[in-house]
C-alpha positions as CSV (number, residue, x, y, z in Angstrom):
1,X,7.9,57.3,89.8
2,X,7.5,53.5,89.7
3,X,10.4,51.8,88.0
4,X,10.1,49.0,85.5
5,X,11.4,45.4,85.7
6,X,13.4,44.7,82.5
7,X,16.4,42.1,81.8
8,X,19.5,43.7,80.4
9,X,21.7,41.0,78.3
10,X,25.6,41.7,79.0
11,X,27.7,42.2,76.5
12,X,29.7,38.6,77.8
13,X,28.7,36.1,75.4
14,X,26.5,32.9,77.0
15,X,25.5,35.2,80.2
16,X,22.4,36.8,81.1
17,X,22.0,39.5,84.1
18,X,19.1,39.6,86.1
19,X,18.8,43.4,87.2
20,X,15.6,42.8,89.3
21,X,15.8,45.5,92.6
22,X,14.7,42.7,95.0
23,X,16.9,40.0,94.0
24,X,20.6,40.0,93.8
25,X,22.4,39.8,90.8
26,X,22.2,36.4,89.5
27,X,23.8,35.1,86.3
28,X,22.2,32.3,84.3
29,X,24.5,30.4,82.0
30,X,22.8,28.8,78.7
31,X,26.3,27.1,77.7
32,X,23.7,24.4,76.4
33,X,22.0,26.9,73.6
34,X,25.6,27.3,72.2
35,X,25.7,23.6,71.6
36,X,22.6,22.9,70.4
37,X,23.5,25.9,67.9
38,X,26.8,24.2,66.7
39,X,25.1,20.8,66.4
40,X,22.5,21.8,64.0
41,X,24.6,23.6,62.2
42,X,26.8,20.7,61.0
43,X,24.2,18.7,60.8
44,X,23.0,21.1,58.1
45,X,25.9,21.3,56.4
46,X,26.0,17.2,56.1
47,X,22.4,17.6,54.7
48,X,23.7,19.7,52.2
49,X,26.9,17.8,51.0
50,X,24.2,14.8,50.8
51,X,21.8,16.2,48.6
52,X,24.1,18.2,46.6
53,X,25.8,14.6,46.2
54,X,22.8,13.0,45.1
55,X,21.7,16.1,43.0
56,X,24.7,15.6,40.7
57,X,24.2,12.1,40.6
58,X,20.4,12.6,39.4
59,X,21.9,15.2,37.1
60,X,24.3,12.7,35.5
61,X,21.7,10.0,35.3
62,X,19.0,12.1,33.5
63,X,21.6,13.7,30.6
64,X,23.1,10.2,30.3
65,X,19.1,9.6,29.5
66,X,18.9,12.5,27.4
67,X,21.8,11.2,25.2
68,X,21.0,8.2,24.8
69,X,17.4,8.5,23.8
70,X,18.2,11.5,21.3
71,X,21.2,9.0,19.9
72,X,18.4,6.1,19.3
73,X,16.5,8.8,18.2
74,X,18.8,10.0,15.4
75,X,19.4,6.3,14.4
76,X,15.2,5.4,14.2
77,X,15.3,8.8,11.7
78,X,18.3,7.5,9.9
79,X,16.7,4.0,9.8
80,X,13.0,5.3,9.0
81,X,14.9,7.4,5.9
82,X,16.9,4.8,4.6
83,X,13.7,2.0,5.0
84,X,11.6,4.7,3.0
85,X,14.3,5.4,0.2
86,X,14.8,2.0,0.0
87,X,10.9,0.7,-0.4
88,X,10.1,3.8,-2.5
89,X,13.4,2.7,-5.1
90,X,11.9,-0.9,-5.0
91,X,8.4,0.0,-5.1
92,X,9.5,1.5,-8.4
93,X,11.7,-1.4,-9.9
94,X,8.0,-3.5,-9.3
95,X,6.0,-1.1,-11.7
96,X,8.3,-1.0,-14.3
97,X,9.5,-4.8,-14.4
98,X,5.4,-5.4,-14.4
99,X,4.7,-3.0,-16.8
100,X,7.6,-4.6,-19.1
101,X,7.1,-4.7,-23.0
102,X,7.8,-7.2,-25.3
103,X,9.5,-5.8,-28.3
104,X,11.5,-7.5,-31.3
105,X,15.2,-5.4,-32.7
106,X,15.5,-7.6,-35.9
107,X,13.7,-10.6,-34.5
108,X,15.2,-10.8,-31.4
109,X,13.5,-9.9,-27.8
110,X,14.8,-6.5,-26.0
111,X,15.6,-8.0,-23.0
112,X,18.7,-9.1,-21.1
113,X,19.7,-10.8,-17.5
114,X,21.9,-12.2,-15.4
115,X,23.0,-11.7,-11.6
116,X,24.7,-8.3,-12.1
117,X,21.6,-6.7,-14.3
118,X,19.0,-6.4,-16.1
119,X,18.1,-4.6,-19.4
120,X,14.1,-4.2,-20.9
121,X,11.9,-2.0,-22.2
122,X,9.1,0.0,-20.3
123,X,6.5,2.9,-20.9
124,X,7.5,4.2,-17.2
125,X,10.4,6.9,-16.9
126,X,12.3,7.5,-13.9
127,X,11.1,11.2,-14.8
128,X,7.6,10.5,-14.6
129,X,7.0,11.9,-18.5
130,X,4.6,9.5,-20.5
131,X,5.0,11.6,-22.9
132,X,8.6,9.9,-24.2
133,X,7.2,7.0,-25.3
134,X,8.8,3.8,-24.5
135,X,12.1,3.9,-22.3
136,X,14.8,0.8,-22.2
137,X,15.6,0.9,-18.9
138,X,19.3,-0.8,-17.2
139,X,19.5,-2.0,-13.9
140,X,22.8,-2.8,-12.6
141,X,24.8,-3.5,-9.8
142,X,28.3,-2.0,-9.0
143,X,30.6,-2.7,-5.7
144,X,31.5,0.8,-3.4
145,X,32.8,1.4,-0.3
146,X,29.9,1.2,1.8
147,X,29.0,-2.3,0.3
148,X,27.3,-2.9,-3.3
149,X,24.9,-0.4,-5.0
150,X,22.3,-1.1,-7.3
151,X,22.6,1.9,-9.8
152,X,19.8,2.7,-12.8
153,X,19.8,4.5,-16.3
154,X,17.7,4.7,-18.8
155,X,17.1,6.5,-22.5
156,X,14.7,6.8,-24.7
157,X,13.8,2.9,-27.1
158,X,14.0,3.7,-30.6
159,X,14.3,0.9,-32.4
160,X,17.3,1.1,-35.1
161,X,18.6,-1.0,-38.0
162,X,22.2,0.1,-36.7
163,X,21.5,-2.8,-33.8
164,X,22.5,-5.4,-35.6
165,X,23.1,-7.6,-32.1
166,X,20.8,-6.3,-29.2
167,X,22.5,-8.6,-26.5
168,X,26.1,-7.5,-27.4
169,X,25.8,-3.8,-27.8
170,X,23.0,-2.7,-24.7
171,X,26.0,-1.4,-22.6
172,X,27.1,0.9,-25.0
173,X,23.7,2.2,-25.4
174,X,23.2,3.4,-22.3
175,X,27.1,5.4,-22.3
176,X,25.9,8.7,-22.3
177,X,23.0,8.1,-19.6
178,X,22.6,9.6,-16.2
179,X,23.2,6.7,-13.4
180,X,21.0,7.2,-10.9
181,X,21.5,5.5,-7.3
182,X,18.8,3.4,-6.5
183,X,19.8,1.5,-3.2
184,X,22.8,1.3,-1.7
185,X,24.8,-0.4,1.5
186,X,23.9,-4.0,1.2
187,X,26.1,-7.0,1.5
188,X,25.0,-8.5,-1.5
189,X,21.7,-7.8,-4.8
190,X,21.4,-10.1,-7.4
191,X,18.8,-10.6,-10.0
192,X,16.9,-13.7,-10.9
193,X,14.6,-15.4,-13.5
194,X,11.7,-17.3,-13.6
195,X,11.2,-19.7,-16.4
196,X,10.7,-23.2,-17.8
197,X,13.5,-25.9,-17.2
198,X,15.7,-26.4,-19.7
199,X,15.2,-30.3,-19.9
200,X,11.5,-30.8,-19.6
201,X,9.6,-31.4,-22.6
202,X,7.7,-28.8,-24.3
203,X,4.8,-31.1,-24.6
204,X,4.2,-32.5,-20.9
205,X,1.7,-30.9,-18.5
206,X,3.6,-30.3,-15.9
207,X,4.5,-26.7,-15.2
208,X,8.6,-26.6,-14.2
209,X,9.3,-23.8,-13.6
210,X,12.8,-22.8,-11.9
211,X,14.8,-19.7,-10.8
212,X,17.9,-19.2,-13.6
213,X,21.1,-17.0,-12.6
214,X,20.9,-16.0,-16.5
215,X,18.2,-15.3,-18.9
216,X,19.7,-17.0,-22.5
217,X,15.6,-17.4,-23.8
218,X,14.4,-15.2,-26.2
219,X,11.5,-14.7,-24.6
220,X,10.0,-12.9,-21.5
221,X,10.6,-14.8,-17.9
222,X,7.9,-15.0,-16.1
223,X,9.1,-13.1,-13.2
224,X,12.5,-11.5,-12.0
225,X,13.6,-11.5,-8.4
226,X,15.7,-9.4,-6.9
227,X,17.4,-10.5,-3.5
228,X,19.1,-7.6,-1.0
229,X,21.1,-8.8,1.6
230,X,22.2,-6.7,4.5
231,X,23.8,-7.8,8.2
232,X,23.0,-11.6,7.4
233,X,18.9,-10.9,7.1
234,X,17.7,-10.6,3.2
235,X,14.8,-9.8,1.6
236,X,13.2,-10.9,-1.6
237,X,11.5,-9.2,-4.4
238,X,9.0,-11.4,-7.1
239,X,8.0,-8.9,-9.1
240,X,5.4,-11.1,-12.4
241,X,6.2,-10.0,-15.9
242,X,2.8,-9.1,-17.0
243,X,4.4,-9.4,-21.4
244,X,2.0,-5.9,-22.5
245,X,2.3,-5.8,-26.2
């Protein structure tokens, strides 16, 4: 029977024996494989310590990311809210300050002002109900903790003999009102009014008209402005008094 030519691998590591019948034994050393095996072996493992390195930095740098946009995310919601409360609440002022009535209490116009607040008579309700009839409306402004508010009330104009002096006795008629936040968190709201100068004559052509801390006329201003002031930028108000009888 003809015998076949095959290697056999010794059991000593880094030696192969040649069992070839017409060749003595021969060993072949392949000391080199074993280093070339070690070598890329650590230079895997410093691959690895590499990219797991710059994996965590990556990692870090994209939740930092994440943070920081849903952060500026929360404060463009918070600033959107606030910027839409805040227009709506004005938005509001404008119609009933345009909308204003003129109306007499023994002879005397229903309307007061100065920087802190303003007292008149609409047909527009904070409720949205028509159906009340005229409603003497007080805006006013208060000091909190988060920086001055401009707070609202209102009730229901019924003219009364009782109100012998309109001008002295408006705060007591709104006592048993519900105050109603209107804006809130500025460094500074004040009211003011539009009418003639004091010192010009009645008679000249000339239309003076200037911006009064306090409304002592009795009579309609032409306009009221309101002026909110918050981190050193304000913004301005000039709502016309359009006097519907």
């Amino acid at each position: 029977m003809r015998k076949r030519k095959f290697l056999l691998i010794d059991k000593r590591v880094g030696h192969f024996i040649s069992k070839n019948e017409n060749e003595a034994n021969r060993v072949v050393p392949f000391w080199n494989l074993g280093k070339t095996q070690s070598c890329v072996s650590a230079f895997t493992l410093l691959e690895l310590i590499i990219a797991m390195s710059i994996g965590t930095a990556i990692i870090l740098l994209v939740s930092f990311a994440i943070r920081t946009g849903f952060f500026q995310m929360e404060r463009g919601s918070k600033w959107l809210e606030e910027r839409y409360r805040d227009d709506s609440a004005l938005f509001f002022f404008q119609q009933q300050t345009t909308s204003m009535r003129s109306e007499l209490n023994n002879k005397e116009i229903i309307f007061d002002g100065d920087s802190d607040r303003v007292v008149f008579v609409t047909p527009i309700s904070l409720k949205g109900s028509y159906g009340l009839g005229l409603m003497m409306v007080n805006y006013y402004i208060e000091e909190g903790e988060d920086g001055f508010i401009l707070n609202y009330k209102e009730k229901r104009f019924v003219p009364s003999e009782n109100l012998n002096t309109f001008k002295d006795q408006n705060i007591l008629m709104f006592s048993d009102s519900e105050v109603v936040d209107i804006v809130n968190g500025y460094d500074e709201i004040l009211f003011k009014f539009l009418g003639m100068q004091e010192d010009v004559d009645a008679t000249s052509n000339k239309s003076d008209l200037e911006w009064k801390d306090k409304w002592l006329g009795n009579s309609l201003p032409k306009a009221v402005k309101i002026v909110l002031t918050k981190e050193g930028q304000s913004q301005e108000l000039i709502v016309p008094v359009m006097a519907m009888y």
